[in-house]
MIKOLKE-240594 format. One record per residue (C-alpha): residue number from 1; residue in one letter; x, y, z. Coordinates in Angstrom, 2 decimals. Each point is the difference from the previous one (the first is absolute). Layout:
% MIKOLKE-240594
@resi:NUM resn:A px:X py:Y pz:Z $
...
***
This chain:
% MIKOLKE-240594
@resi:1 resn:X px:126.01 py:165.34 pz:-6.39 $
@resi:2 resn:X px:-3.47 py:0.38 pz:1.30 $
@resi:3 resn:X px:-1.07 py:3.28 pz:-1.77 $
@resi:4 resn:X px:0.64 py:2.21 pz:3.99 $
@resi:5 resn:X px:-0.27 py:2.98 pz:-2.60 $
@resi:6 resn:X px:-2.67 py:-1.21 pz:-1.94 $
@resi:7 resn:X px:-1.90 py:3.30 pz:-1.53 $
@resi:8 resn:X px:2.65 py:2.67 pz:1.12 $
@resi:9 resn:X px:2.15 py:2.36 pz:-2.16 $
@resi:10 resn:X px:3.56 py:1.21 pz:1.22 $
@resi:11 resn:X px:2.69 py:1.80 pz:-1.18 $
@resi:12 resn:X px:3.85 py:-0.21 pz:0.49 $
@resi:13 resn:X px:1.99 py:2.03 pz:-0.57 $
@resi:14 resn:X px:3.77 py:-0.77 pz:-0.76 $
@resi:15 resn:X px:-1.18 py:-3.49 pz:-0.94 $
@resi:16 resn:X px:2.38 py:-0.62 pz:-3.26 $
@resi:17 resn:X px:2.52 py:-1.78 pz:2.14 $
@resi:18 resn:X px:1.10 py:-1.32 pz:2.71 $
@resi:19 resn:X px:-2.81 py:0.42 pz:3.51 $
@resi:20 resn:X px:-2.64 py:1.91 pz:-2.09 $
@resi:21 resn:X px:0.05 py:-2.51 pz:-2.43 $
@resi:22 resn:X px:-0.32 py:-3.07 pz:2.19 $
@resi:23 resn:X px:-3.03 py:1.61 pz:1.96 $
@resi:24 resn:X px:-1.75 py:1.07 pz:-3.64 $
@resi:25 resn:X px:0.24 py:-3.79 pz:-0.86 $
@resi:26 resn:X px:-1.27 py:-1.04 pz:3.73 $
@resi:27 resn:X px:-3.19 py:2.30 pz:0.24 $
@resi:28 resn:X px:-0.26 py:-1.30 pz:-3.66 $
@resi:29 resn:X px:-0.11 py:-3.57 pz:1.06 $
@resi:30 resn:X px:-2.33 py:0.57 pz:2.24 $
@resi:31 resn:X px:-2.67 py:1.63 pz:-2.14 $
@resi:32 resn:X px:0.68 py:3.49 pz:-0.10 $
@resi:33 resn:X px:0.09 py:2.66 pz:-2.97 $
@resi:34 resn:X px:3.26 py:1.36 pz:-0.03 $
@resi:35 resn:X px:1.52 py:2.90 pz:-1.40 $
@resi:36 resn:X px:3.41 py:-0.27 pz:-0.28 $
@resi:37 resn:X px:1.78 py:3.61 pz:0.33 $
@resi:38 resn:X px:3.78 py:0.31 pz:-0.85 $
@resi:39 resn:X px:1.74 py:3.30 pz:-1.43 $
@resi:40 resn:X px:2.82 py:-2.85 pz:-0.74 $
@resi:41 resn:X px:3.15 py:2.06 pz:1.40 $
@resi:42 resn:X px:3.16 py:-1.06 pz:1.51 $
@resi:43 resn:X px:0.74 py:-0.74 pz:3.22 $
@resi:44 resn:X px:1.88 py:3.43 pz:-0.28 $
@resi:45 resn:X px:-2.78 py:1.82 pz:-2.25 $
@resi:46 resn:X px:1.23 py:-0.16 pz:-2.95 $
@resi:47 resn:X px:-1.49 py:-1.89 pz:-3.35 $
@resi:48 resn:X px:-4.08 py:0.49 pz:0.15 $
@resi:49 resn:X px:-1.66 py:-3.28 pz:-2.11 $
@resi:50 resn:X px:-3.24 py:-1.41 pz:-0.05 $
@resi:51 resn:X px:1.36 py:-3.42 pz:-0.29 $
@resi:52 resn:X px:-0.03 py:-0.96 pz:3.57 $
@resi:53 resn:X px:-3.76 py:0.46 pz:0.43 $
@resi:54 resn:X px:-1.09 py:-1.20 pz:-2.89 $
@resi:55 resn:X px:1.95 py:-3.21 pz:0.36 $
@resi:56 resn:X px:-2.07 py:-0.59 pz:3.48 $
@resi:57 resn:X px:-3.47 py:0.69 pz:-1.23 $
@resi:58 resn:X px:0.80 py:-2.36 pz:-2.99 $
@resi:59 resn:X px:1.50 py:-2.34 pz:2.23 $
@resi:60 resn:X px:-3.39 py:0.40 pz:2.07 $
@resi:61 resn:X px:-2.52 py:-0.55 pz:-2.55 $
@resi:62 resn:X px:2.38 py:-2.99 pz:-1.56 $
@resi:63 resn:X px:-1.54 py:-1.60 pz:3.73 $
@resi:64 resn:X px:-3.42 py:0.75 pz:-1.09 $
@resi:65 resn:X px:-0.32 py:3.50 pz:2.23 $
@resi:66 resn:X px:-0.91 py:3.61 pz:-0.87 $
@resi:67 resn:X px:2.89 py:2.32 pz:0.19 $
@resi:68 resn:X px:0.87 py:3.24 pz:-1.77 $
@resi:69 resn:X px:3.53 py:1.63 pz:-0.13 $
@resi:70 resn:X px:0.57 py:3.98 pz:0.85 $
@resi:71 resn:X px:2.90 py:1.99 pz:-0.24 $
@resi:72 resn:X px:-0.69 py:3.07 pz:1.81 $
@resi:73 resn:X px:3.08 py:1.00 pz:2.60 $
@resi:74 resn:X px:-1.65 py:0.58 pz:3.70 $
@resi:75 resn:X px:2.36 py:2.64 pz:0.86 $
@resi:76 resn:X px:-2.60 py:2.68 pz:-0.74 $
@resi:77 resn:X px:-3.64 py:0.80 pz:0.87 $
@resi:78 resn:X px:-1.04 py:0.28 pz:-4.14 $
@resi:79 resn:X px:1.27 py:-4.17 pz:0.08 $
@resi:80 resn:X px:-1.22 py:-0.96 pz:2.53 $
@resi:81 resn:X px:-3.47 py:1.16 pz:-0.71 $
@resi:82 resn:X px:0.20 py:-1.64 pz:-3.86 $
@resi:83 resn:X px:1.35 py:-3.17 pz:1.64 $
@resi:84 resn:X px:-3.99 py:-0.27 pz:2.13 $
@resi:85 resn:X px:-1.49 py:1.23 pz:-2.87 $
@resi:86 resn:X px:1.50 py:-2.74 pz:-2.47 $
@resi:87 resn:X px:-0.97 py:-2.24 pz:2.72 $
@resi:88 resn:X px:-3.50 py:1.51 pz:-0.29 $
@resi:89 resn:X px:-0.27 py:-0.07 pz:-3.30 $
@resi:90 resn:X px:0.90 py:-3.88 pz:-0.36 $
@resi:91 resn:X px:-1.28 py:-1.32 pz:2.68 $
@resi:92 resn:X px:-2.67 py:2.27 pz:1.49 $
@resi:93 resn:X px:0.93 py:0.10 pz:3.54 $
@resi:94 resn:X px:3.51 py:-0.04 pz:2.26 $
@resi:95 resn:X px:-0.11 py:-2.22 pz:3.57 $
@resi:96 resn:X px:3.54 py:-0.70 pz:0.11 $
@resi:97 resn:X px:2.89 py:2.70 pz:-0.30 $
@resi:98 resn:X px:4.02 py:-2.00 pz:0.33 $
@resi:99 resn:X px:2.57 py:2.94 pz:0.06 $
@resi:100 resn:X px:3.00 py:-1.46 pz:-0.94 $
@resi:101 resn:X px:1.47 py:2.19 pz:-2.45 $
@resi:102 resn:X px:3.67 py:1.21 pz:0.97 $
@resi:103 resn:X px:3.40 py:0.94 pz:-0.94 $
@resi:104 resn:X px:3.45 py:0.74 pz:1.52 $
@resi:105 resn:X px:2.23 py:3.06 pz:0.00 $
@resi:106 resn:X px:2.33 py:-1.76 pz:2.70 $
@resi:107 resn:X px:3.19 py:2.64 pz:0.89 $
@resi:108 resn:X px:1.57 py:0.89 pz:3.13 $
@resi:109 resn:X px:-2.56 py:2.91 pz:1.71 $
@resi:110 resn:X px:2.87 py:2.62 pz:-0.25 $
@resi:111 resn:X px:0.53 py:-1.09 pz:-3.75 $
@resi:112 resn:X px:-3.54 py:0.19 pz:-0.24 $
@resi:113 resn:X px:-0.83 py:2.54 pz:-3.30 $
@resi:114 resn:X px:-4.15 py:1.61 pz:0.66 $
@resi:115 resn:X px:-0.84 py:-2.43 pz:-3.07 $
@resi:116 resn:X px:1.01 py:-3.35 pz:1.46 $
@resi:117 resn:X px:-2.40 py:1.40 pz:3.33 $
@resi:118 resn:X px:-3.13 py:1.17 pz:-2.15 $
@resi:119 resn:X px:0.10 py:-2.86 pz:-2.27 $
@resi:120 resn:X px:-0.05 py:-2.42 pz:2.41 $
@resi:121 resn:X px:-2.19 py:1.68 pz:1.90 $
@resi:122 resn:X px:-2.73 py:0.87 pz:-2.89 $
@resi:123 resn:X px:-0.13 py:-3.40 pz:-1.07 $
@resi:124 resn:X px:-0.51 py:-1.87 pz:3.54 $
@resi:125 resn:X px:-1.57 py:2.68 pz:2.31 $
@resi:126 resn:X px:-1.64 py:2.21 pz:-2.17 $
@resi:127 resn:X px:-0.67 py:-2.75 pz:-2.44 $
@resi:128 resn:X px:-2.32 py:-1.96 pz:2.98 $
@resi:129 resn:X px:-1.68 py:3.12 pz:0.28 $
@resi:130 resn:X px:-0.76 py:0.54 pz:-3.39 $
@resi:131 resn:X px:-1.51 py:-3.61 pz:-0.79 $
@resi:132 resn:X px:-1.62 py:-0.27 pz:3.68 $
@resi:133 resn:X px:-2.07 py:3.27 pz:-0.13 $
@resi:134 resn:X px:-2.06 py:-1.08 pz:-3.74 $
@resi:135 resn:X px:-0.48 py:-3.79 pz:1.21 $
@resi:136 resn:X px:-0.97 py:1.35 pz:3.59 $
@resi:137 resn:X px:-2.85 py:2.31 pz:-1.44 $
@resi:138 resn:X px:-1.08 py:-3.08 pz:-2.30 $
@resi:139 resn:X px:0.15 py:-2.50 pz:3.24 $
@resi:140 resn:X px:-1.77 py:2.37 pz:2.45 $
@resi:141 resn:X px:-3.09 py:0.36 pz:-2.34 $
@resi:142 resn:X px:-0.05 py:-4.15 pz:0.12 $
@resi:143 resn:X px:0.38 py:0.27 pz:3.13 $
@resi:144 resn:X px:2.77 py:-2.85 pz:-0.08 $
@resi:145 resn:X px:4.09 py:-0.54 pz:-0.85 $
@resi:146 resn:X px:2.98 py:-1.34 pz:0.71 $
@resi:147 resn:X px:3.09 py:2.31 pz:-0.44 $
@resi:148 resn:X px:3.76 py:-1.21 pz:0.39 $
@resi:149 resn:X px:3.08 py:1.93 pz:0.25 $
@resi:150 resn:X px:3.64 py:-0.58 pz:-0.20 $
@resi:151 resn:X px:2.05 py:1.04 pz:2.63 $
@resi:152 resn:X px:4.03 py:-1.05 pz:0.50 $
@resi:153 resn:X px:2.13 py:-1.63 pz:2.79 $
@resi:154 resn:X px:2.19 py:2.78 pz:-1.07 $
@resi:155 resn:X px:-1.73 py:2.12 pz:2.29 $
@resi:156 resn:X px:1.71 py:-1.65 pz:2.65 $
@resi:157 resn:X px:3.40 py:1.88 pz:-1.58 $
@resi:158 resn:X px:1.87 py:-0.99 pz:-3.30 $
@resi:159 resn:X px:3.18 py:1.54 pz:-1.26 $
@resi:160 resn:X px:-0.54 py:2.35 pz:-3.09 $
@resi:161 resn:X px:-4.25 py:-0.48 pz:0.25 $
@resi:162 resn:X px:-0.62 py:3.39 pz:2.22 $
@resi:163 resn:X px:-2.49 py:0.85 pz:-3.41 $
@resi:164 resn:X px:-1.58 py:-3.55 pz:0.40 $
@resi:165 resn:X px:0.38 py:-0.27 pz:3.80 $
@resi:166 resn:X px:-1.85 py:3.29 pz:-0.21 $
@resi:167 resn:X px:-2.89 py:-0.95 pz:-2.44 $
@resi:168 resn:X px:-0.36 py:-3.41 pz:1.30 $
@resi:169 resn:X px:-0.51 py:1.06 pz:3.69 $
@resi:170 resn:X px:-2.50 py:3.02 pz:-1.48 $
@resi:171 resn:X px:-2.10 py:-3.19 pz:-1.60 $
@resi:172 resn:X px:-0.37 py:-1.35 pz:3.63 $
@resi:173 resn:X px:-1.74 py:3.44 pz:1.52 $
@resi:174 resn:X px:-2.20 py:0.35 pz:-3.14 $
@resi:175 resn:X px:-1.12 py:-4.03 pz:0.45 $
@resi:176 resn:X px:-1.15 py:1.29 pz:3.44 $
@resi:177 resn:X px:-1.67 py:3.08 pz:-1.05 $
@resi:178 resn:X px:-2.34 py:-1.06 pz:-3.18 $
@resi:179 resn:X px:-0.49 py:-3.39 pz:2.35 $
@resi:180 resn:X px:-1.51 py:2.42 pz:2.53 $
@resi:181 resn:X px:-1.81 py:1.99 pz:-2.55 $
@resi:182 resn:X px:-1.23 py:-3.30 pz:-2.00 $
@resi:183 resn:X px:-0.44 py:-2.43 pz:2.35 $
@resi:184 resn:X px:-3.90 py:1.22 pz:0.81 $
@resi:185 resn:X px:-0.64 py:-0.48 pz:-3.64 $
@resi:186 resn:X px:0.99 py:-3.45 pz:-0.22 $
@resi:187 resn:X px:3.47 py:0.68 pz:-1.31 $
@resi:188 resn:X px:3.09 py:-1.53 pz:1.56 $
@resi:189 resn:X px:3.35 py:1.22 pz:-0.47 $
@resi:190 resn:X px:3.23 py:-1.73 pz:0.60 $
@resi:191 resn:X px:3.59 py:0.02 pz:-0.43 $
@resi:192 resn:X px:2.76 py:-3.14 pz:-0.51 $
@resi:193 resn:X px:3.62 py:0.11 pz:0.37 $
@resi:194 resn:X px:0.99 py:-2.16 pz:-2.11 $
@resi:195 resn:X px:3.21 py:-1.79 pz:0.01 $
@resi:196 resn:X px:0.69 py:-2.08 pz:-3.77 $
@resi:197 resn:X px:2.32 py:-0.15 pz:-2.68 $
@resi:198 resn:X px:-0.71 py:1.86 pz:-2.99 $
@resi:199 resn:X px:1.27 py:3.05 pz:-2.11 $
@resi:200 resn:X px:-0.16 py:2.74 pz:1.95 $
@resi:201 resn:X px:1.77 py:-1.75 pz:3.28 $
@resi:202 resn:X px:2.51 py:-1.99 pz:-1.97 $
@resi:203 resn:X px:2.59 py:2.06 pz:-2.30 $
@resi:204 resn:X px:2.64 py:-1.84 pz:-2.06 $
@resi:205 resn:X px:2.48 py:1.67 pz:2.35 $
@resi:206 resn:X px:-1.95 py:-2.18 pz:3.11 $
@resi:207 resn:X px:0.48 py:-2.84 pz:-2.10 $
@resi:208 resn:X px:3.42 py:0.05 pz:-0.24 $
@resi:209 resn:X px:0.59 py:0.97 pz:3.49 $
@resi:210 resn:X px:-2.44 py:-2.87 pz:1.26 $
@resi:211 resn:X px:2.16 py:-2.72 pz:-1.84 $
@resi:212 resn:X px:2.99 py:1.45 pz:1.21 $
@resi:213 resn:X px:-1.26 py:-0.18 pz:3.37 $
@resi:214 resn:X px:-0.91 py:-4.08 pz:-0.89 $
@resi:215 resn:X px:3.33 py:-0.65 pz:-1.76 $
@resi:216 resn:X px:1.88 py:1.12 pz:3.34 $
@resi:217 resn:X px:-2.53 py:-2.34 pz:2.19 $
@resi:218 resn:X px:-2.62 py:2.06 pz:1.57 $
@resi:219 resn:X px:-3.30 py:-0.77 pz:0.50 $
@resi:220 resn:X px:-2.25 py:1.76 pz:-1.98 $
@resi:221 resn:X px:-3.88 py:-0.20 pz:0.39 $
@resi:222 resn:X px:-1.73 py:0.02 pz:-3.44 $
@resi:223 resn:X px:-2.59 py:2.78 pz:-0.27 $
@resi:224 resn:X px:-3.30 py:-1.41 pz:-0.91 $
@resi:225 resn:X px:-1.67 py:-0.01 pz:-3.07 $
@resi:226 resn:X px:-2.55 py:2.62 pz:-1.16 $
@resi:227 resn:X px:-2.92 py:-1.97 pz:-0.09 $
@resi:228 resn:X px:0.33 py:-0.89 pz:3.96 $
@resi:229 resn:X px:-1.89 py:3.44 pz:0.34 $
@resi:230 resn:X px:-2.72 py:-0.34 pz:-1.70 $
@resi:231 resn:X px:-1.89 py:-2.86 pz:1.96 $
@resi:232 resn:X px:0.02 py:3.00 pz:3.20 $
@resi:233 resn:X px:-1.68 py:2.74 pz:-2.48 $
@resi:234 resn:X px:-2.58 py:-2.53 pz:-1.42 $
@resi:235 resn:X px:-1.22 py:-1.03 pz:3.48 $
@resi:236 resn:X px:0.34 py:4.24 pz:0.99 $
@resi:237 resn:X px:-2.81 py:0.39 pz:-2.67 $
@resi:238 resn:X px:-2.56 py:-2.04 pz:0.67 $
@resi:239 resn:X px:-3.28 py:-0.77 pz:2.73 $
@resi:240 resn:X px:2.32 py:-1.35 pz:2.39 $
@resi:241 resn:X px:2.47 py:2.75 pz:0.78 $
@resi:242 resn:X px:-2.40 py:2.85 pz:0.48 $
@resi:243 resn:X px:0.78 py:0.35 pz:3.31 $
@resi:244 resn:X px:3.84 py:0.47 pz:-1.11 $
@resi:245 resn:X px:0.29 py:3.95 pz:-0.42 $
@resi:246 resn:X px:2.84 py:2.65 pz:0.47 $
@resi:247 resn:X px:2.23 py:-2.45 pz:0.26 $
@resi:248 resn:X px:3.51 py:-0.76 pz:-1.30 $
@resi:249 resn:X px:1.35 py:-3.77 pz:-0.80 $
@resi:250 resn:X px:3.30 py:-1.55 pz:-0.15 $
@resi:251 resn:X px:-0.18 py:-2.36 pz:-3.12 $
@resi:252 resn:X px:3.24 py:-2.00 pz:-0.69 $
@resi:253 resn:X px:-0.33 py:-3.33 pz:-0.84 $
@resi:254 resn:X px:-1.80 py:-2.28 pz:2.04 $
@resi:255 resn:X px:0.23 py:2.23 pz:3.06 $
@resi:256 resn:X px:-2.83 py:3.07 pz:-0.19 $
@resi:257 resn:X px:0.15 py:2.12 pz:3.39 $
@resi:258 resn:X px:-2.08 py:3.14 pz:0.97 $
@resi:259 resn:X px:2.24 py:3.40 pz:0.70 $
@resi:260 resn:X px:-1.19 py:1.89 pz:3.39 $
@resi:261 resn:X px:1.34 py:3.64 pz:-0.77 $
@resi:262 resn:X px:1.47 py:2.07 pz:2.23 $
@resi:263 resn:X px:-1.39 py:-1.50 pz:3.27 $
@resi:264 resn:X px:1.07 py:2.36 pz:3.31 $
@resi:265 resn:X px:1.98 py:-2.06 pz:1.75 $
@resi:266 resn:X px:1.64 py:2.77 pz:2.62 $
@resi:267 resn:X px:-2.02 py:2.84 pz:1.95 $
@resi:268 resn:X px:1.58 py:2.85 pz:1.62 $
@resi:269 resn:X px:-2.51 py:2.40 pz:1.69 $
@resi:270 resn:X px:-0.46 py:3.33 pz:2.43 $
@resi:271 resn:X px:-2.74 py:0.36 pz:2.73 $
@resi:272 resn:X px:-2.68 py:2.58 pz:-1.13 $
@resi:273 resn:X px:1.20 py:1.83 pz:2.50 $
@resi:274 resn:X px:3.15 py:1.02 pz:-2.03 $
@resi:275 resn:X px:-1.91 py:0.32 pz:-3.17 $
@resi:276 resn:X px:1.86 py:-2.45 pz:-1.47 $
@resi:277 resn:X px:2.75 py:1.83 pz:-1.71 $
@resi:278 resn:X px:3.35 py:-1.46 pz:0.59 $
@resi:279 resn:X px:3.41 py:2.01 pz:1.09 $
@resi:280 resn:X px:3.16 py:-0.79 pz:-1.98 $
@resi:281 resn:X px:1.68 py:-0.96 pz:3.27 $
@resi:282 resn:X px:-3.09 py:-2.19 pz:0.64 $
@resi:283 resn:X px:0.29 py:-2.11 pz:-3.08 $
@resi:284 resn:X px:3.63 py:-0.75 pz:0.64 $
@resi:285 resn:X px:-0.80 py:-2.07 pz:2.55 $
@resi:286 resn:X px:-3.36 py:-1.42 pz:-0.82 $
@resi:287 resn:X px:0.58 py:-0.71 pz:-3.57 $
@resi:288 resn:X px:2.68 py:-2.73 pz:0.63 $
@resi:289 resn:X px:-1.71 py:-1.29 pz:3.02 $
@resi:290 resn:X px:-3.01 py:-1.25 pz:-2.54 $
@resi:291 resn:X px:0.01 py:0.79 pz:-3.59 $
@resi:292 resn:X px:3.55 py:-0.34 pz:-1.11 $
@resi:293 resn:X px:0.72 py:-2.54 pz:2.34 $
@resi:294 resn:X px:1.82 py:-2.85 pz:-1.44 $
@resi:295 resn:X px:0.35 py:1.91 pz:-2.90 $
@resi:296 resn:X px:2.52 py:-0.78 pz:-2.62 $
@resi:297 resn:X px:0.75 py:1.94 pz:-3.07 $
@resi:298 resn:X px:-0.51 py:-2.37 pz:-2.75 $
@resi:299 resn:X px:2.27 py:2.13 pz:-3.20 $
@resi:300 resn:X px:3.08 py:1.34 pz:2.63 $
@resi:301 resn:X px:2.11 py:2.33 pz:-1.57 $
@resi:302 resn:X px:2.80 py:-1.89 pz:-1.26 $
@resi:303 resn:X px:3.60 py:0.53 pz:1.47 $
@resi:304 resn:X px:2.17 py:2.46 pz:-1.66 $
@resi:305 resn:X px:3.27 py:-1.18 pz:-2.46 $
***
């Protein structure tokens, strides 16, 4: 390591385990004071501890870094304020801000109960908000930071993750947003998908289905490791990638791609003339002509018994 974050302070939230963790010990490595935030839950929510934290920023200062452990949850505005503060309080200053922190309520959408939604919810949408808005206000007044989201390929549609999907795709409009609002300050703002093997994406239940899927010959790819991520948020936070902003990343392994959302790709339009207000009868014909054109349904309703 060549000490890229020599001088800087970040936080991380969600860093007990798995991705969080892994990028704590990289911005560690390379110089920067880290504090290590984990409320310690479950991949479901359940069992707070302040064991996974503290076992980082140990684990951190047994490598000769600074590092403090904080066990505030992000999922509401009162945390995410202590969480800067402590930050503040340690270290003086925040330049780096890794959202990370998550959890899963994964059920069918019409199994869905209003809990599973707002949990999910709270802690990864709200909970960006609620950490980004203190360390913005502290990184505007220096006039320089580097903030990095967490977004989801499950945007792209998973079965049972309509909460996440939801949350996850949210993350991606309010990357955009602060990077808009930021960005004249000196502050970038960025999002990955990341793709990795860990906690939250791999269940016992995967586990077992994954071998069975080996013991009957398939092919299975191996998800990669955790700490394949963390190389793409070190180099996000430093000199070199300020002209990287509003931008979401595809992290999985040794393959890192950059998302273009929502791109028009098909243009239907009216002269002036007709003020540009389509008739029913109208789009009948024009719609299949251009936008639908070629157009498959990709989830068909399935035959009946």
């Amino acid at each position: 390591m060549v000490n890229r974050l020599q001088g800087k302070v970040a936080v991380c939230t969600g860093s007990g385990r798995g991705i969080g963790r892994c990028i704590a010990l990289a911005l560690a490595a390379e110089g920067a004071s880290v504090v290590v935030n984990d409320y310690g839950i479950e991949r479901d929510g359940g069992k707070p501890s302040s064991g996974p934290a503290l076992d980082v920023a140990n684990e951190i200062r047994a490598r000769g870094g600074q590092a403090e452990a904080n066990y505030e949850s992000v999922a509401t505005m009162t945390g995410g304020r202590k969480i800067v503060q402590a930050t503040l309080d340690a270290f003086g200053r925040v330049d780096i801000l890794c959202n990370v922190a998550g959890l899963l309520h994964d059920r069918s959408f019409l199994k869905m109960s209003e809990a599973e939604w707002d949990e999910v919810i709270a802690v990864h949408l709200k909970g960006h908000f609620a950490c980004i808005q203190p360390a913005a206000e502290q990184m505007k007044k220096q006039r320089w930071g580097r903030i990095i989201n967490f977004s989801s390929s499950s945007i792209f549609g998973n079965f049972g993750q309509a909460n996440y999907a939801a949350a996850k795709m949210g993350i991606i409009g309010l990357t955009r947003a602060v990077a808009l609002e930021l960005g004249p300050y000196g502050v970038t703002t960025n999002a990955i998908l990341p793709v990795a093997r860990t906690r939250m994406t791999w269940s016992l239940e995967m586990e077992k289905a994954y071998q069975r899927l080996v013991a009957a010959g398939q092919q299975m790819p191996e998800l990669p490791p955790p700490e394949a991520i963390a190389p793409l948020v070190v180099y996000l936070c430093t000199e070199k990638a300020a002209n990287i902003n509003g931008q979401a990343l595809r992290a999985a392994g040794g393959e890192i791609g950059l998302y273009e959302f929502m791109p028009m790709t098909r243009l239907i339009y009216k002269d002036i003339d007709c003020h540009g207000l389509w008739t029913q009868e109208e789009l009948e014909v024009a719609m299949p002509q251009v936008i639908s054109q070629g157009m498959t349904n990709q989830w068909p309703p399935k035959p009946t018994q």
